[in-house]
PDB file of N, CA, C and O in Angstrom:
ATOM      1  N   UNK A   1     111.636 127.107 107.427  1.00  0.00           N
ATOM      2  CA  UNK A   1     112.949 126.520 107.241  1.00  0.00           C
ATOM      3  C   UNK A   1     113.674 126.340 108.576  1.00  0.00           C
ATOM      4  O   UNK A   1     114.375 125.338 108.712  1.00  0.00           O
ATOM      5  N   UNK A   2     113.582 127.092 109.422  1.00  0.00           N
ATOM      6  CA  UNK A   2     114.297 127.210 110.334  1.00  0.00           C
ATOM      7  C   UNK A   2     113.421 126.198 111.835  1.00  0.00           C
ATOM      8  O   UNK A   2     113.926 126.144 112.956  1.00  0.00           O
ATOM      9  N   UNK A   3     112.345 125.644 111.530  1.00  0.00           N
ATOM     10  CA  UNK A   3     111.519 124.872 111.866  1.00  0.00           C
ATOM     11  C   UNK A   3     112.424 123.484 111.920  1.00  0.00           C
ATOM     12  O   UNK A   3     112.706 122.878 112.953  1.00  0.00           O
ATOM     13  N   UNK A   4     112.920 123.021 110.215  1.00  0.00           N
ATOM     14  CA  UNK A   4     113.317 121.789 110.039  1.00  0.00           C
ATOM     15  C   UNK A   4     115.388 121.777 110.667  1.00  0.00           C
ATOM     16  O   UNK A   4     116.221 120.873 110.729  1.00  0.00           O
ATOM     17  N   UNK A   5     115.419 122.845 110.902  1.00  0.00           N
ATOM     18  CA  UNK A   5     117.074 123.221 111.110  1.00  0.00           C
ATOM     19  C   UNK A   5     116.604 122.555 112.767  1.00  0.00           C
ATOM     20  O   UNK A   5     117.455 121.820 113.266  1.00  0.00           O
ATOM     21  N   UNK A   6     115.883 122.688 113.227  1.00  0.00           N
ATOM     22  CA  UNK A   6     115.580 123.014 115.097  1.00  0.00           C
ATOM     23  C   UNK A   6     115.230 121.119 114.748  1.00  0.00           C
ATOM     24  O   UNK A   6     115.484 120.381 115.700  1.00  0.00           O
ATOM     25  N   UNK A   7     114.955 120.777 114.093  1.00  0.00           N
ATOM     26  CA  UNK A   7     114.227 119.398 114.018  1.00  0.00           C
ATOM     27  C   UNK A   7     115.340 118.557 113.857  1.00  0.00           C
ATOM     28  O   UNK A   7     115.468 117.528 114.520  1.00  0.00           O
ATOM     29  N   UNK A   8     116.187 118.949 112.979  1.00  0.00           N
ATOM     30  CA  UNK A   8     117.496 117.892 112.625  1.00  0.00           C
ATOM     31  C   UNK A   8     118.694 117.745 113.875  1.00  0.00           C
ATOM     32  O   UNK A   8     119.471 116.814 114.083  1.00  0.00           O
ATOM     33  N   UNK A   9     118.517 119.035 114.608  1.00  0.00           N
ATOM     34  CA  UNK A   9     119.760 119.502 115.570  1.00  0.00           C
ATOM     35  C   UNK A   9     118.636 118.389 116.551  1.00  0.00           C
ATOM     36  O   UNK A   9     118.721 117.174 116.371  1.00  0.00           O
ATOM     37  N   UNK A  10     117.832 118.848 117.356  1.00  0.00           N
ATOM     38  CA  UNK A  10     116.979 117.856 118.277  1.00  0.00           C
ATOM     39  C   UNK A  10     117.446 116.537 117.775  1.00  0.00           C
ATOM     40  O   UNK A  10     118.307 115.949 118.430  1.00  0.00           O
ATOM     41  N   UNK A  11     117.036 116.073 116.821  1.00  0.00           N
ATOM     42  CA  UNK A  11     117.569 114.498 116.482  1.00  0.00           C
ATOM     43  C   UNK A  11     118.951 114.192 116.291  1.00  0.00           C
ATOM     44  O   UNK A  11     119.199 113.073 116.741  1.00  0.00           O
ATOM     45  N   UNK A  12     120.231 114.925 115.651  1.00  0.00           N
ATOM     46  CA  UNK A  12     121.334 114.834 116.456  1.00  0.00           C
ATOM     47  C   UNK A  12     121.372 114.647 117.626  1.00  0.00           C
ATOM     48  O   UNK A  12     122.351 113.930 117.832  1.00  0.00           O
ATOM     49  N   UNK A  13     120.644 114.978 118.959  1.00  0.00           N
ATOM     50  CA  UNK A  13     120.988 114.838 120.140  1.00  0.00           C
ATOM     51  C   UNK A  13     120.708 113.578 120.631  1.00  0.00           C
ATOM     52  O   UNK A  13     121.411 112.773 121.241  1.00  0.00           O
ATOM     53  N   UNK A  14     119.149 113.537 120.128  1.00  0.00           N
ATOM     54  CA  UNK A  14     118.609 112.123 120.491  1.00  0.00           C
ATOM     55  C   UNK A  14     119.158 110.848 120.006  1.00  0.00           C
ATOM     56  O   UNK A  14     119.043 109.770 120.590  1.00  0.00           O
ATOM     57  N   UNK A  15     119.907 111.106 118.627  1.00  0.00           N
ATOM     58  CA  UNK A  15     120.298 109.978 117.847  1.00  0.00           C
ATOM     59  C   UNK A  15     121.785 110.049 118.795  1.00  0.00           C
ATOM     60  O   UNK A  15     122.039 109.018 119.419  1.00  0.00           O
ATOM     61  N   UNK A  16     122.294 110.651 118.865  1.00  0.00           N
ATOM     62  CA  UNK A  16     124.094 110.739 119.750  1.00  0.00           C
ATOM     63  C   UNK A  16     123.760 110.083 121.175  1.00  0.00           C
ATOM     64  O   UNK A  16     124.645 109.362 121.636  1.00  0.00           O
ATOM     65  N   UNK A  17     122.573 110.250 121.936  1.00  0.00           N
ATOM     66  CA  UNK A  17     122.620 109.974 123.392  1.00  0.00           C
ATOM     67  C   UNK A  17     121.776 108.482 122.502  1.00  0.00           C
ATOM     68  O   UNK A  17     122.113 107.500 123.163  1.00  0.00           O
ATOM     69  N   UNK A  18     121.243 108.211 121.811  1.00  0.00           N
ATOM     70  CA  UNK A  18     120.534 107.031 122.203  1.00  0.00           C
ATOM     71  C   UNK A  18     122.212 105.640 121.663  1.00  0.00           C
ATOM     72  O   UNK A  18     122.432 104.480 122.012  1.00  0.00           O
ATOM     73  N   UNK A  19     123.133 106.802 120.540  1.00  0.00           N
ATOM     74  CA  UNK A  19     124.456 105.498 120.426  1.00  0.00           C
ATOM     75  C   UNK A  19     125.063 105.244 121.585  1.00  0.00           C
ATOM     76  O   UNK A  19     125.574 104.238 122.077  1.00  0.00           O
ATOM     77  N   UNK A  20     124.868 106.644 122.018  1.00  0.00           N
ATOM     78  CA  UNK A  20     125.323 106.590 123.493  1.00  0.00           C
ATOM     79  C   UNK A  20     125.001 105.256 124.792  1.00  0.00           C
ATOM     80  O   UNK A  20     125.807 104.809 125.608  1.00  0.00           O
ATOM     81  N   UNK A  21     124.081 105.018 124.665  1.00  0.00           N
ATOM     82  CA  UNK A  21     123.218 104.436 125.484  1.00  0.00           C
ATOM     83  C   UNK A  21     123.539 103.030 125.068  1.00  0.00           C
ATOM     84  O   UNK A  21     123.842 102.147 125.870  1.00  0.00           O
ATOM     85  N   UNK A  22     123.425 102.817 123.300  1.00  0.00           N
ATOM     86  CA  UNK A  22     123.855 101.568 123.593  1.00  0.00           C
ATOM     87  C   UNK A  22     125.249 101.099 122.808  1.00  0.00           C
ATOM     88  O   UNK A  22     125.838 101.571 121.835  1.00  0.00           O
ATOM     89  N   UNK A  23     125.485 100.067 123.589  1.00  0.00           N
ATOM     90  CA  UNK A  23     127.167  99.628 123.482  1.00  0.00           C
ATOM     91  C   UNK A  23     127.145  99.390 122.168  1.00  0.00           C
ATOM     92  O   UNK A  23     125.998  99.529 121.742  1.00  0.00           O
ATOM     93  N   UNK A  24     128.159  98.995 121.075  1.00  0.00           N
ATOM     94  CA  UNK A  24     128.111  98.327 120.135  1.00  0.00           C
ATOM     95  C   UNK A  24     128.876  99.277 118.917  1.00  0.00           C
ATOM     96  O   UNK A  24     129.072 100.489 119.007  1.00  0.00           O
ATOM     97  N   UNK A  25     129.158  98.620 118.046  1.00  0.00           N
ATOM     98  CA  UNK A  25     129.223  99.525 116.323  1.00  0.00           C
ATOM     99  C   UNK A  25     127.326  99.928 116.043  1.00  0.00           C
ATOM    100  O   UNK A  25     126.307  99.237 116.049  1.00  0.00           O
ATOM    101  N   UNK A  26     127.532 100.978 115.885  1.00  0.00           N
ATOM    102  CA  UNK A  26     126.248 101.914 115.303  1.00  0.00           C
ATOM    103  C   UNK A  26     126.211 101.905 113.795  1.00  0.00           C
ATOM    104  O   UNK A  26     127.239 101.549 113.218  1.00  0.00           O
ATOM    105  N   UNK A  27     125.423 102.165 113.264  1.00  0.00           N
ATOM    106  CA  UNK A  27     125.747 102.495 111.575  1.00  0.00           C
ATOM    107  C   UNK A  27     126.035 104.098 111.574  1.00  0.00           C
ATOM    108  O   UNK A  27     125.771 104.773 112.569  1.00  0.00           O
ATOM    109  N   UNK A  28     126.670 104.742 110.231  1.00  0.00           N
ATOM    110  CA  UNK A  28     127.462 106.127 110.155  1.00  0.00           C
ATOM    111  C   UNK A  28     127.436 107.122 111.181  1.00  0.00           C
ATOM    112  O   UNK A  28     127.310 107.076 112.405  1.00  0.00           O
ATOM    113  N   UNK A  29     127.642 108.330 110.067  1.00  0.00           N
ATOM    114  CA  UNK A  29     128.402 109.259 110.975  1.00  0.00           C
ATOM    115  C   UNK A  29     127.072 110.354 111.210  1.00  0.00           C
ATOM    116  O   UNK A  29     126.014 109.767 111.435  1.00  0.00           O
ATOM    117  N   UNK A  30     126.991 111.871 111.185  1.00  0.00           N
ATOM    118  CA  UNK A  30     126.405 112.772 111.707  1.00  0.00           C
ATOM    119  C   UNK A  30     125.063 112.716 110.893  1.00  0.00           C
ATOM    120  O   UNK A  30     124.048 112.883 111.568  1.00  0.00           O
ATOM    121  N   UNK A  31     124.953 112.572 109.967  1.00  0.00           N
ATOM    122  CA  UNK A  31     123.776 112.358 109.367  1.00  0.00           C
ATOM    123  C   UNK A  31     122.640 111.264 109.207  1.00  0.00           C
ATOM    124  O   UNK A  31     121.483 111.406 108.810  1.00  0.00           O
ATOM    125  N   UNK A  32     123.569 109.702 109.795  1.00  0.00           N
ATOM    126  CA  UNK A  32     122.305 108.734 109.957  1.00  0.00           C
ATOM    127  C   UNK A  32     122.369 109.028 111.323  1.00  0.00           C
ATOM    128  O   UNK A  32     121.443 108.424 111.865  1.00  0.00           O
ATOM    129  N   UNK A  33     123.027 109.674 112.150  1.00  0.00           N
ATOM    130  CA  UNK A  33     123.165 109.496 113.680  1.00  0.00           C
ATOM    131  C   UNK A  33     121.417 110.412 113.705  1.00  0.00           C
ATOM    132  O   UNK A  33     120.377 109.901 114.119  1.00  0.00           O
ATOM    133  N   UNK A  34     121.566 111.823 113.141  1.00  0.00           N
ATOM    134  CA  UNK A  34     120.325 112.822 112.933  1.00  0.00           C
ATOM    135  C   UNK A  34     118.743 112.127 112.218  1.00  0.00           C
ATOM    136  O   UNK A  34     117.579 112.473 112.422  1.00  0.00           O
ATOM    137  N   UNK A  35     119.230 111.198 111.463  1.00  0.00           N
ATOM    138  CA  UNK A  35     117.874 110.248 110.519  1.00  0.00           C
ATOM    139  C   UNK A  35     117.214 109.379 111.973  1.00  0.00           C
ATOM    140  O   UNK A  35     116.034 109.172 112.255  1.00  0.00           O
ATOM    141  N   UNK A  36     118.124 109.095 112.519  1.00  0.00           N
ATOM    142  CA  UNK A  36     118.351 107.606 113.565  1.00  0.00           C
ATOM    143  C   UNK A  36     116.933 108.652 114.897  1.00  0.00           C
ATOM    144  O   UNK A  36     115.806 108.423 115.335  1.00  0.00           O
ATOM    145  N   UNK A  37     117.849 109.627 115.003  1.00  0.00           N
ATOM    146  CA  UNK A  37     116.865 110.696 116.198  1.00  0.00           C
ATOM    147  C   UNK A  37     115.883 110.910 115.567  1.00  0.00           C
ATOM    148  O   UNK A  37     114.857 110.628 116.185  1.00  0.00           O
ATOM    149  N   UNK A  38     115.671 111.477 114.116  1.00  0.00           N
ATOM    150  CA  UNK A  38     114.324 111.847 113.986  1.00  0.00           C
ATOM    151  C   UNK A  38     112.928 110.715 113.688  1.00  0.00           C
ATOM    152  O   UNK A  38     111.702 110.720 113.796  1.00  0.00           O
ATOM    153  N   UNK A  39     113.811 109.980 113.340  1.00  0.00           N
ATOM    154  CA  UNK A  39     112.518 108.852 113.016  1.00  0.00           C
ATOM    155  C   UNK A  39     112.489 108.155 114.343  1.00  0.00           C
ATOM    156  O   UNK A  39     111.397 108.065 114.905  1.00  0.00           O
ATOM    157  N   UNK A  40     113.569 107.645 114.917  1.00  0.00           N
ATOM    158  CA  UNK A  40     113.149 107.172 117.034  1.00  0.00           C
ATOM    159  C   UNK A  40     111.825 107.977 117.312  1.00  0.00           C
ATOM    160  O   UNK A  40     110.779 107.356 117.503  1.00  0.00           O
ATOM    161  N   UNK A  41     111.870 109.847 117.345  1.00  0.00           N
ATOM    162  CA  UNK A  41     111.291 110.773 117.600  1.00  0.00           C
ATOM    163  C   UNK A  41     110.055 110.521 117.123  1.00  0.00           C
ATOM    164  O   UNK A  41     109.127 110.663 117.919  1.00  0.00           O
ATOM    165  N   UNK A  42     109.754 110.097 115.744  1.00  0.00           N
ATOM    166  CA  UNK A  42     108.572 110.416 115.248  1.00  0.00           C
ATOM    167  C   UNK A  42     108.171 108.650 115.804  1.00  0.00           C
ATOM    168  O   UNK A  42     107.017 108.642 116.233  1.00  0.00           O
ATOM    169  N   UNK A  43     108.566 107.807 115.853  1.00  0.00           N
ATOM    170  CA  UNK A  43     108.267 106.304 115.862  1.00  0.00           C
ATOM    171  C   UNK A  43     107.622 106.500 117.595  1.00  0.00           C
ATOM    172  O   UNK A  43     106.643 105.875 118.003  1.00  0.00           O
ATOM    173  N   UNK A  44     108.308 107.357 118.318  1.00  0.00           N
ATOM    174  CA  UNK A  44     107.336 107.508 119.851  1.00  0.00           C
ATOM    175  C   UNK A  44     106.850 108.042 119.543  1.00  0.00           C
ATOM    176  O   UNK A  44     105.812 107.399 119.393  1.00  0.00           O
ATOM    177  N   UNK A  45     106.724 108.739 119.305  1.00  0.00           N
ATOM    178  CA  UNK A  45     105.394 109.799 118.964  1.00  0.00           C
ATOM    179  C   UNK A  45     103.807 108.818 118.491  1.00  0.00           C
ATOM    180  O   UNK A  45     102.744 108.600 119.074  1.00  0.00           O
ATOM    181  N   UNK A  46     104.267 108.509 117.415  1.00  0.00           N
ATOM    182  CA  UNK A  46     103.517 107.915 116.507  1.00  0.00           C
ATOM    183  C   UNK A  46     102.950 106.198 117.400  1.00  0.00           C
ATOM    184  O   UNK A  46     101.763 105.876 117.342  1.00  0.00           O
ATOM    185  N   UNK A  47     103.994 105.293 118.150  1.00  0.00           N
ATOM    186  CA  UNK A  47     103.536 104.464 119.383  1.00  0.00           C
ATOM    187  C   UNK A  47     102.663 105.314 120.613  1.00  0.00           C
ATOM    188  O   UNK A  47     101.533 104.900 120.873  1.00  0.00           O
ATOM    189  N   UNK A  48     103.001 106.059 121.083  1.00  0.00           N
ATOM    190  CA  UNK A  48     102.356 106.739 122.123  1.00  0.00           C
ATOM    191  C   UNK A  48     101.344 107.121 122.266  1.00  0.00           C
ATOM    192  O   UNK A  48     100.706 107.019 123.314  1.00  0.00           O
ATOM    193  N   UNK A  49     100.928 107.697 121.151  1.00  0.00           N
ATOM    194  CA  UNK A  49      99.402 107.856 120.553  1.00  0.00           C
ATOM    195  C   UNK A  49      99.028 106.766 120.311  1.00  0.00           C
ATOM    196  O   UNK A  49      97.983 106.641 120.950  1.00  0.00           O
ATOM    197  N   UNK A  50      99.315 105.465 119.534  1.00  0.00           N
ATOM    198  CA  UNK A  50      98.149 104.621 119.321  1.00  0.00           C
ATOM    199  C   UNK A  50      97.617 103.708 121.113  1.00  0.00           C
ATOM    200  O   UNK A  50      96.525 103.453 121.620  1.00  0.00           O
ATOM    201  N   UNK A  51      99.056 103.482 121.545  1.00  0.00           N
ATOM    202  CA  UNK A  51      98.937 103.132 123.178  1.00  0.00           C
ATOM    203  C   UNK A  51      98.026 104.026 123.612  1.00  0.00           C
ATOM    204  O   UNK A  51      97.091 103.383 124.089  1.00  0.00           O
ATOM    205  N   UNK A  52      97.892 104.811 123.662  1.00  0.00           N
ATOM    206  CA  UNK A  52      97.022 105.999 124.175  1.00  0.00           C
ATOM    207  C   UNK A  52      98.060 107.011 125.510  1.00  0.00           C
ATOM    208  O   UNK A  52      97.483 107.568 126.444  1.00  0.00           O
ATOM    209  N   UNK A  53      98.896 107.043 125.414  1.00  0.00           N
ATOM    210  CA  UNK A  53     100.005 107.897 126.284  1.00  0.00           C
ATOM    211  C   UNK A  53      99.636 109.553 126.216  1.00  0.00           C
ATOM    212  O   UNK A  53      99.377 110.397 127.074  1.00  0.00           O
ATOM    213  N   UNK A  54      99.777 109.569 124.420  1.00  0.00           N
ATOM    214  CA  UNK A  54      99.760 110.889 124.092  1.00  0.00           C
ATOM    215  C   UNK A  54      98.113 111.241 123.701  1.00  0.00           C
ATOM    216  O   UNK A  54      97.131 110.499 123.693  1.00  0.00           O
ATOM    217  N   UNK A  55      98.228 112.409 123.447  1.00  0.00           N
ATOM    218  CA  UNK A  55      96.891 113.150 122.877  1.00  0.00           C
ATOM    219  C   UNK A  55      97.209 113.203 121.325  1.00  0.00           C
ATOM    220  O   UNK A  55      98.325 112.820 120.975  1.00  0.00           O
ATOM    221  N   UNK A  56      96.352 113.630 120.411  1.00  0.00           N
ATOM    222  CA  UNK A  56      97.151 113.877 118.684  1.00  0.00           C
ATOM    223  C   UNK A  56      97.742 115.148 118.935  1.00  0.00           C
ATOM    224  O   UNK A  56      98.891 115.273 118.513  1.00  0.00           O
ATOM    225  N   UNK A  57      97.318 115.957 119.423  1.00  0.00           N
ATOM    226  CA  UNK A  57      98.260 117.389 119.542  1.00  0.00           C
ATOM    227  C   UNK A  57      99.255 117.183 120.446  1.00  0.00           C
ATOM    228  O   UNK A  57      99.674 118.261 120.867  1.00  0.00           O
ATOM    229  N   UNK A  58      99.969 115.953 121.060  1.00  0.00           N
ATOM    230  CA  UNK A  58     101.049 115.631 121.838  1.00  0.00           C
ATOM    231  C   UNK A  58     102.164 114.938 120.499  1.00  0.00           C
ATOM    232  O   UNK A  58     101.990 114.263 119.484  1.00  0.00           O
ATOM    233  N   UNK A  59     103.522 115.659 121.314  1.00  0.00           N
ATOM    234  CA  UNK A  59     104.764 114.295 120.689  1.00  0.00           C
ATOM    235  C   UNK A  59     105.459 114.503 121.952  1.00  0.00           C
ATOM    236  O   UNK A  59     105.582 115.419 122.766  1.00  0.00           O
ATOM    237  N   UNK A  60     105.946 113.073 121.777  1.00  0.00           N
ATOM    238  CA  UNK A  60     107.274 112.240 122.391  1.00  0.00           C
ATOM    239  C   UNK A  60     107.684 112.980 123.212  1.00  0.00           C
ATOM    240  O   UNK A  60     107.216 114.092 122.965  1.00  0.00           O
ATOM    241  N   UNK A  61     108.303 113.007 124.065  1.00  0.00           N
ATOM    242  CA  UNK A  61     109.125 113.687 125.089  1.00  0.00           C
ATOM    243  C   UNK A  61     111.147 113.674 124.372  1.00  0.00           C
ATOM    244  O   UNK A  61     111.650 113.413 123.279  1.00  0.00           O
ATOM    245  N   UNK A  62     111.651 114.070 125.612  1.00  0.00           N
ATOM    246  CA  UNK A  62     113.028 113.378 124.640  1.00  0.00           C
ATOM    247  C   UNK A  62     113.378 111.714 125.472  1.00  0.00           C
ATOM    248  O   UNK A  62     114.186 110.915 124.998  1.00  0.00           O
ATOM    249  N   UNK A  63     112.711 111.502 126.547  1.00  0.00           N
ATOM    250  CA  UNK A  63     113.392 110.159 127.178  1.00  0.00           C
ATOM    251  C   UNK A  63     112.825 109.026 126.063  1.00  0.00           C
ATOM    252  O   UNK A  63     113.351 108.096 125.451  1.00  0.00           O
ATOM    253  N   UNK A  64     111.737 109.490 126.116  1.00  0.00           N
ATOM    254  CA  UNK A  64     110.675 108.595 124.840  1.00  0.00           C
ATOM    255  C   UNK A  64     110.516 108.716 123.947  1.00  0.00           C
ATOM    256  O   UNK A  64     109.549 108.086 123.518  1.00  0.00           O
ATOM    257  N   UNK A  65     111.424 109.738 122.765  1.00  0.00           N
ATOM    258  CA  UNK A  65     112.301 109.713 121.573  1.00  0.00           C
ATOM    259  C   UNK A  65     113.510 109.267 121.277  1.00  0.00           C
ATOM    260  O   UNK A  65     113.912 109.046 120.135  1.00  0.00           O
ATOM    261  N   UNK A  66     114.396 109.056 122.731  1.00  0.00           N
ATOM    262  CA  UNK A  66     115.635 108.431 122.906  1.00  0.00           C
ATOM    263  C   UNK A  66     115.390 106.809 122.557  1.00  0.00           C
ATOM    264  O   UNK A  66     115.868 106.147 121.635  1.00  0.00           O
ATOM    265  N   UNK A  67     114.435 106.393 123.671  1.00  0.00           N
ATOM    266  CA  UNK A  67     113.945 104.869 123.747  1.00  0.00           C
ATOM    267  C   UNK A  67     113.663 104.656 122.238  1.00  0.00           C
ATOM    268  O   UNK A  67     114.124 103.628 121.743  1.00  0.00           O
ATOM    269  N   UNK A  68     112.881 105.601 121.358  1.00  0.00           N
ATOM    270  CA  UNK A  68     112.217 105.311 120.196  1.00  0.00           C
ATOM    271  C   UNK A  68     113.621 105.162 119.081  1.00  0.00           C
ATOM    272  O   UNK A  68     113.496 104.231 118.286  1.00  0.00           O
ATOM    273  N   UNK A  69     114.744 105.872 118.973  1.00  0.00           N
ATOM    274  CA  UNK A  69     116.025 105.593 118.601  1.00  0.00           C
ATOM    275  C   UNK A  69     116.409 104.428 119.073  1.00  0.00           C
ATOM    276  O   UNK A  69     116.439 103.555 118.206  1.00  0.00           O
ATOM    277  N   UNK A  70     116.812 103.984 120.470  1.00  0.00           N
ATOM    278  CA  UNK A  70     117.615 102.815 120.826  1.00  0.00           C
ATOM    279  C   UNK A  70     116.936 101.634 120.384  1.00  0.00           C
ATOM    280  O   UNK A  70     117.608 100.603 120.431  1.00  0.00           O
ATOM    281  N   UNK A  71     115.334 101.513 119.815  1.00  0.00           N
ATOM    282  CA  UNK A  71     114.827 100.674 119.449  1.00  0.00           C
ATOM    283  C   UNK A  71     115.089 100.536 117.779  1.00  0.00           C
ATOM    284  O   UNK A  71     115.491  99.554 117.155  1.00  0.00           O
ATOM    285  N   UNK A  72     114.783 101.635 117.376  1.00  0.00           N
ATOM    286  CA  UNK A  72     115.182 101.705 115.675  1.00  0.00           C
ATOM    287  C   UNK A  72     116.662 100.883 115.813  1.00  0.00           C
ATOM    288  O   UNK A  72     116.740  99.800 115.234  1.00  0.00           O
ATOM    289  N   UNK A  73     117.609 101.284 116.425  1.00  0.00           N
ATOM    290  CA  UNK A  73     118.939 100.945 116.845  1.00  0.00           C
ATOM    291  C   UNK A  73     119.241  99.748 117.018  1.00  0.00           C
ATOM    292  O   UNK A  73     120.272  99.228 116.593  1.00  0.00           O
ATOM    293  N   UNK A  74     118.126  99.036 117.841  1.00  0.00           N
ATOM    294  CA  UNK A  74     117.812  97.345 118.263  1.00  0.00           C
ATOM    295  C   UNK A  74     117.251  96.449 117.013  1.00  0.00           C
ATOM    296  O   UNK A  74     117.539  95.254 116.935  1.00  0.00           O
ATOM    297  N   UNK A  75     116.342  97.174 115.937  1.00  0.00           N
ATOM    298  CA  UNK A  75     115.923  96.722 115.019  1.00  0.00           C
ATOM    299  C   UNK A  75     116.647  96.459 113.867  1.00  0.00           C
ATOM    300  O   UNK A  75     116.515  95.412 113.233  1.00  0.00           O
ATOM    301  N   UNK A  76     117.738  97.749 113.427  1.00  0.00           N
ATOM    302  CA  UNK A  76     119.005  97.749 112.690  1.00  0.00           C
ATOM    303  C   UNK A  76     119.988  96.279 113.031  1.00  0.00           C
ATOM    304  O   UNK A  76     120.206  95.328 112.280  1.00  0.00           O
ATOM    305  N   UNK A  77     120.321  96.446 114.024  1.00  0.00           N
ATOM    306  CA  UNK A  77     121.809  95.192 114.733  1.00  0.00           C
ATOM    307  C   UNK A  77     120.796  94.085 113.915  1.00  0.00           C
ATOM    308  O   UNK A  77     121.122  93.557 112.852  1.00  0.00           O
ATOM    309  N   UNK A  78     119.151  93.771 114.813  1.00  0.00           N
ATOM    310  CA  UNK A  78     118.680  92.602 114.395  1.00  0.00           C
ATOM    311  C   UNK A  78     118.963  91.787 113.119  1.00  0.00           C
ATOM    312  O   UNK A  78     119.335  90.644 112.854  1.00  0.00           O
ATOM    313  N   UNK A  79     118.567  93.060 112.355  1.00  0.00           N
ATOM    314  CA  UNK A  79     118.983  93.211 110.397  1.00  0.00           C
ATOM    315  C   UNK A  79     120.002  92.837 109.828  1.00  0.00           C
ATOM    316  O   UNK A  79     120.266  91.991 108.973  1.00  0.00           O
ATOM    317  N   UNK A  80     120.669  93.729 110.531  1.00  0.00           N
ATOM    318  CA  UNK A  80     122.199  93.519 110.207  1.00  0.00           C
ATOM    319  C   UNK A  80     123.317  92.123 110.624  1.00  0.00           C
ATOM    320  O   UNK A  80     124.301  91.628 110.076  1.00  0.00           O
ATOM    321  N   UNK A  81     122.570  91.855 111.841  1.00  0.00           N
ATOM    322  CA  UNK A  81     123.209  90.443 111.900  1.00  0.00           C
ATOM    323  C   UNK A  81     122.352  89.505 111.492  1.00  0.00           C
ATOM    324  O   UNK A  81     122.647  88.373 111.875  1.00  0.00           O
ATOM    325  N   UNK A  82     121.398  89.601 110.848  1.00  0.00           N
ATOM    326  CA  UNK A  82     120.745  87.982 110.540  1.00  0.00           C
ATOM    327  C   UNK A  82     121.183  87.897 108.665  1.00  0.00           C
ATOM    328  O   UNK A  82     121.318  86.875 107.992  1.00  0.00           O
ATOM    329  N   UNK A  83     121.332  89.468 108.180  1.00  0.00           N
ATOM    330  CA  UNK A  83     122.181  89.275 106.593  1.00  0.00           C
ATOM    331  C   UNK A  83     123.644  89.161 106.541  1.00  0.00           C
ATOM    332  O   UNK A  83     124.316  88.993 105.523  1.00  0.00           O
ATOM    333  N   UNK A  84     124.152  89.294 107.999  1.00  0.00           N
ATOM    334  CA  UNK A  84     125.871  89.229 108.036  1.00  0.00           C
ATOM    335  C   UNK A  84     125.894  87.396 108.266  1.00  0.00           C
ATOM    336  O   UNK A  84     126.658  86.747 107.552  1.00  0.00           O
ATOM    337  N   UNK A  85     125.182  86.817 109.097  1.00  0.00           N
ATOM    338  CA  UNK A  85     125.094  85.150 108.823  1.00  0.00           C
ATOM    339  C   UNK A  85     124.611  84.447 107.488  1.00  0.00           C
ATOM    340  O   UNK A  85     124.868  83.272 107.227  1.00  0.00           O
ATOM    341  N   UNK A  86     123.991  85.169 106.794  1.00  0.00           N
ATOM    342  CA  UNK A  86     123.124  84.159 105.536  1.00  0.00           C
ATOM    343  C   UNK A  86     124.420  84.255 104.552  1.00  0.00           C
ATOM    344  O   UNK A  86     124.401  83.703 103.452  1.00  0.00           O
TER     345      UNK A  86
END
């Protein structure tokens, strides 16, 4: 339990520095900010290995869980503004 407590707080950080990072309206508050870090987190992870960066017993770093957020982040706006025009 206290495994997934250390997992959600890490992705708070990553998800806060990656809104951080980029300018704009973000979507919600402390809890997609924490969804936003952990899946960035697992999305490098999960790129890094198939690139061949990582090993399978490797994850993400935090610069390259941040990037993996600001991209989830880049993919959201995309979304969000091509159903805010239709």
């Amino acid at each position: 339990m206290l495994h997934l407590i250390w997992e959600g707080i890490i992705g708070l950080v990553i998800g806060a520095v990656a809104k951080l990072l980029m300018p704009g309206k973000d979507p919600g508050g402390i809890w997609i900010t924490m969804l936003i870090g952990v899946i960035g987190s697992f999305g490098a992870t999960y790129l890094g290995q198939a690139v061949g960066w990582y090993r399978a017993d490797q994850s993400a770093g935090f610069i390259m869980s941040v990037l993996g957020a600001m991209l989830l982040l880049l993919i959201y706006r995309l979304f969000k503004g091509r159903t805010a025009a239709a």
